[in-house]
N, C-alpha and C positions, 0 to 999 in steps of 0.2 A: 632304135633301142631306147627305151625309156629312161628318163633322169634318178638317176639315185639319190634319194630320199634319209635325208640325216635324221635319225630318231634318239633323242637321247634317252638314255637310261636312268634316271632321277630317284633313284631310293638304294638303300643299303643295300650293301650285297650278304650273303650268307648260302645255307647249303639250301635250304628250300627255294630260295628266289634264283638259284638258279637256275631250277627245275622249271618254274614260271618261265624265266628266259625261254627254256626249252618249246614252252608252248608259243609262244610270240616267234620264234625262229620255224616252227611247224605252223602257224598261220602263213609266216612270211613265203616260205616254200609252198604250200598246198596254192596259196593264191597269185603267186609271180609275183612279189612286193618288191620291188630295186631299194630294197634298206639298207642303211648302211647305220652301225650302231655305235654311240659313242658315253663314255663315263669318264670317272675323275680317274685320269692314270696312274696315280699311286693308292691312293685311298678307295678309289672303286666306290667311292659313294658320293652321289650329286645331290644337290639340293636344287626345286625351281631356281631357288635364290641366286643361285650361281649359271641361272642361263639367262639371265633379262639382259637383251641385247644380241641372244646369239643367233645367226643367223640362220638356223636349221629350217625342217620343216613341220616337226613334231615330238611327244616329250608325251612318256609313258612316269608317272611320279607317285610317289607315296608323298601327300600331302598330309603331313602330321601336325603343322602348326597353325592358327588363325594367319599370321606371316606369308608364309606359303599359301594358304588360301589366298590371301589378297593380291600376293601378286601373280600364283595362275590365274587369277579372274581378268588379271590385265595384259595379261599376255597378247601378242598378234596370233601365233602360231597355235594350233591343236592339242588339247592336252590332256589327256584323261588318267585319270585318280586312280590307286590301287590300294590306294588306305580307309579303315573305317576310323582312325583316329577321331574323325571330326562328327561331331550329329550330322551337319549339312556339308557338301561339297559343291565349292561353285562351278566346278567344270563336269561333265559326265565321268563316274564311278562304276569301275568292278571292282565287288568283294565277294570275299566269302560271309558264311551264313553264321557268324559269332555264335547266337543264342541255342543252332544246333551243335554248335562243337561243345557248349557249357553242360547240355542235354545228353550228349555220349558220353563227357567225363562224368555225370553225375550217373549213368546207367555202368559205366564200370567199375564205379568205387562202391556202390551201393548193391552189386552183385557178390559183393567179397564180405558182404555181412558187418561192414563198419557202424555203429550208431553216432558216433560223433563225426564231422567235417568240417573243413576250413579252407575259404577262398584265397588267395595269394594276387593282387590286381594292381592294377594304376590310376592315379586318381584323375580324374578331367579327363580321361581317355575312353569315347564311347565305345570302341571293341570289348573293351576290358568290363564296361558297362553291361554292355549286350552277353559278354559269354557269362558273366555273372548272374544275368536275369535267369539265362536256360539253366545253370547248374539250380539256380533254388528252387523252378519251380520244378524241373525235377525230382528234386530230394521233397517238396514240399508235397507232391503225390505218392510221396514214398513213405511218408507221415518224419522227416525229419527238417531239421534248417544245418544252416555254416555260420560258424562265423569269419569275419575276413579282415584281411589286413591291407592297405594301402600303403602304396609308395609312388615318390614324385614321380613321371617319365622322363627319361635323360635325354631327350629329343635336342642336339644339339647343344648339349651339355659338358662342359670338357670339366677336369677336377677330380676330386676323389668324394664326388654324390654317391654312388654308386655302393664305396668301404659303408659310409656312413651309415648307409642303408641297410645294410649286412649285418651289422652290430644291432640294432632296432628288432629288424629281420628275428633275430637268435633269442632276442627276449622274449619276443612273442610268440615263439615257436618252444618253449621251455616252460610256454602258461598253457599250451595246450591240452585238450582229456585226450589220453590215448586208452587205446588204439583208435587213429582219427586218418580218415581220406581226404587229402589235402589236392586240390586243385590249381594250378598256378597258371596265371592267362599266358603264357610261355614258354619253351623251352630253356632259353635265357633266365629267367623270373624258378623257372622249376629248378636251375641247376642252382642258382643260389640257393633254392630252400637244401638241398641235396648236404652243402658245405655246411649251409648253417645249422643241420642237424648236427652232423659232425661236431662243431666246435661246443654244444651242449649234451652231448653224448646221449643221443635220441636214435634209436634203431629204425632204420630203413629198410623192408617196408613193416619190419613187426611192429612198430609204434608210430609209426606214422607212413603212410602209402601215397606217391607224389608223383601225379599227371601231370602233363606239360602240353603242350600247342605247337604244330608245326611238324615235328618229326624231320625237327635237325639231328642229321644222321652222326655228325663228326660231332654234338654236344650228348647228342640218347645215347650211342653205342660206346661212347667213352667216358661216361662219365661215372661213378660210383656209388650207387649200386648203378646198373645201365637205366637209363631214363625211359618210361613209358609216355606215349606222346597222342597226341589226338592228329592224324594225318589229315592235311587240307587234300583238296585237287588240283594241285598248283600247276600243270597243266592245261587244264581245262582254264583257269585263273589267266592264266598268262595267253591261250590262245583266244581268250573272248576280250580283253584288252585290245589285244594286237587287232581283230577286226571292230572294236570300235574306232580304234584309233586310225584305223584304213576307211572309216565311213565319212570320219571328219574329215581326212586328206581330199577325199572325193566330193568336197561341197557336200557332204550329204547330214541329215538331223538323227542324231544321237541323243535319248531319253539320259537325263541325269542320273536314274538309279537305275540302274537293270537286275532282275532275280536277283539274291544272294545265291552263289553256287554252295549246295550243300559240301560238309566235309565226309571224306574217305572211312574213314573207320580209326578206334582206337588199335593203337600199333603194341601191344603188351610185354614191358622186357622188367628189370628184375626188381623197380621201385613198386610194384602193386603185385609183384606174386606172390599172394600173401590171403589167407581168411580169416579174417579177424571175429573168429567164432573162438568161444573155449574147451567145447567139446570136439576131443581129438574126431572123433565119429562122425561127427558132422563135415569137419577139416577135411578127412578124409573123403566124405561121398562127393564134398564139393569141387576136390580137385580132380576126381574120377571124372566127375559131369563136365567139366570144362574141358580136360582133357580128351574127351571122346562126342564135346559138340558137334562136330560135323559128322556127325557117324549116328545112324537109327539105331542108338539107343535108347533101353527101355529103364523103367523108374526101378524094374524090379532086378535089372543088370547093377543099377547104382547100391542097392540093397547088399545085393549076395557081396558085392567087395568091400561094402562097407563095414559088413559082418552084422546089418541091423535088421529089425521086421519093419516092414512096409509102416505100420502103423506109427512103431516110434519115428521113421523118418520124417511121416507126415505132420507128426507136432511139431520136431525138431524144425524143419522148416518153416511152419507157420508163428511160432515160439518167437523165432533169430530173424528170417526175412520179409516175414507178413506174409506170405504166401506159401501154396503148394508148391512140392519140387517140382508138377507137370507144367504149373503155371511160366514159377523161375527159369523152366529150360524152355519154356516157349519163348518168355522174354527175352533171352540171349540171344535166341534163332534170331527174332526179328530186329534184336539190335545188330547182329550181323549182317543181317540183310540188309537194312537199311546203309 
């Protein structure tokens, strides 16, 4: 029987990363891996910093600080990174593809006819970088920009950083033009912008429309209005980890970066259902089309319910979205597909 193999678990737990797990225990199973998995028994969340010394055999980590960089770089034991926090990573790295999740939230707020937008990010944090760069040049081929706002990361942070934040948060979110598609590099980050409307009495989503990252289930489906989210692969994330981190176990060479895996799809729940057009007729054809996406329908089906002619729909569209309605319901297809 083969030796069972301690693997520690080294980053934050939450509802998405335990889907990741899911994939690392579906690697470990398809391949006979003897792991055995260990984290911080109350708090559920390790840092490298708290394994120099231990005597495992390998360490799956979200490496979020230069800190943590430096000392998995000195580590004995296998280590491979699951964070894009940093530009460079000194051990080999799986992530996902940042600049595409920026690129679907900017193709789903930009489908609901907003002309104003606004980034919500972290400052010194290259994910938050990267999903930034996709959302503008998205909106930037769509002839619009964002403005955004930063805040510090609480990366091993204890205190009330976090209230402070919130308060800042609220002002800047009270100078905004609405109706405005507001992106937030997180579900965490979304659910504050969510309160902070709240306390300035800003409507969700009719004045403001608020995407978020991850498609944490227990933060989107609970929270007020319910949160729309940009779904990773967190599966596929956590089973391509778990075989690099069985390549390293096996003497074997592991590339530093591997592919970004693309993300899942936007997951849409009640912070973006919303068209920030002002003709009720336009409102109307647009919620028909969306609603009946997956279904071969025709431009002249969206007409008869919308109660308009063909013609007026074709300015209206060109007028509010820059394009034909056959154009906008292709680009939906293919952002679905994608």
């Amino acid at each position: 029987m083969k030796r069972v193999q301690e693997i520690a678990l080294a980053f934050p737990r939450g509802a998405h990363q335990e889907v990741f797990i899911d994939g690392v225990l579906r690697y470990a199973r398809d391949h006979q891996c003897n792991w055995s998995y260990i984290t911080a028994p109350e708090s559920l969340s390790l840092s490298v910093l708290d394994l120099v010394g231990w005597p495992g055999d390998g360490i799956l980590a979200a490496i979020n600080t230069d800190a943590e960089a430096t000392c998995a770089a000195a580590l004995s034991i296998p280590v491979v990174n699951i964070s894009s926090a940093l530009v460079r990573s000194p051990v080999p790295r799986s992530i996902v593809n940042n600049h595409a999740i920026g690129s679907l939230a900017a193709d789903h707020l930009v489908s609901k006819g907003f002309q104003a937008y606004a980034f919500y990010g972290l400052s010194d944090v290259q994910y938050s970088k990267d999903r930034h760069a996709g959302f503008e040049e998205r909106l930037t081929v769509a002839g619009y920009h964002s403005v955004q706002f930063l805040s510090k990361p609480t990366f091993g942070l204890g205190g009330n950083q976090w209230l402070q934040q919130y308060r800042v948060l609220a002002e800047w979110l009270a100078e905004l033009p609405t109706p405005c598609g507001l992106f937030a590099v997180s579900d965490y980050r979304a659910r504050q912008v969510l309160d902070a409307c709240r306390q300035v009495e800003l409507q969700v989503p009719g004045q403001v429309a608020v995407i978020g990252v991850d498609n944490e289930q227990v933060i989107c489906e609970h929270a007020f209005p319910s949160l729309t989210s940009v779904a990773r692969n967190d599966p596929l994330e956590g089973y391509r980890a778990a075989a690099m981190l069985d390549r390293l176990l096996h003497g074997k060479r592991v590339s530093l970066e591997e592919p970004p895996i693309p993300p899942l799809q936007v997951v849409e729940r009640e912070s973006t259902a919303t068209f920030a057009v002002s003709d009720a007729r336009l409102r109307q054809a647009l919620s028909y089309l969306h609603e009946h996406i997956e279904k071969p329908i025709t431009i002249d089906q969206i007409t008869d319910h919308a109660g308009v002619s063909r013609r007026w729909l074709e300015y209206a569209f060109r007028d509010v979205l820059g394009e034909t309605p056959y154009q906008y319901l292709r680009r939906q297809r293919l952002a679905m597909a994608r």
